[in-house]
C-alpha positions, 0 to 999 in steps of 0.5 A: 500500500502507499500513499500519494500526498498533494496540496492544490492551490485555486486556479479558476479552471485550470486542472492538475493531475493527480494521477497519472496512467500507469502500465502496471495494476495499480487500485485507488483505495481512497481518496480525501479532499479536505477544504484547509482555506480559511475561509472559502468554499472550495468547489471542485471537481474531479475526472479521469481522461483517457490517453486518446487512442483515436482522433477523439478524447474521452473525459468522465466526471466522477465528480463536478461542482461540489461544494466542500466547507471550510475545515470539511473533509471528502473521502471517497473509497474504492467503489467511488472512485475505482477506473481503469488506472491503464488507460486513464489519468486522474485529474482534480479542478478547483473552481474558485481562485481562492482556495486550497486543499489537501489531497490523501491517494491511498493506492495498492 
């Protein structure tokens, strides 16, 4: 088991990897979004992308527009967030400029 640990910074539209797609089999056992601005709203979003093998793109949104408080924390497990780590990139999007989370992958 390990972990993946990140802290991101608002930046209105503009999307960060979280984790990248892996030719080995890798599982997200968990994931936790916690808000630790001081006071904003943190809305986020977060989707994977798969490596374009065509002339077309596919983005699927696990989740979009939420909304977590101040000092509130999101965990997601498995069953959530569970995709195919070999072919899709995980991405997170905060919607506000001013904001901040830290992010907990747990990965086996």
């Amino acid at each position: 088991m390990g972990y993946i640990n990140k802290n991101i910074k608002g930046n209105q539209g503009s999307s960060q990897i979280l984790y990248e797609a892996a030719n080995s089999n890798t599982t997200i056992e968990s994931l936790s979004i916690a808000n630790i601005h001081n006071y904003n709203t943190a809305k986020v979003n977060l989707f994977i992308f798969r490596r374009p093998t065509t002339s077309t793109t596919e983005k699927f949104y696990i989740i979009k527009n939420l909304s977590i408080l101040v000092g509130t924390t999101v965990i997601l497990d498995a069953s959530d967030v569970g995709y195919n780590t070999k072919e899709h990139t995980l991405y997170i999007e905060l919607k506000e400029k001013i904001s901040e989370v830290d992010i907990k992958l747990t990965i086996t």
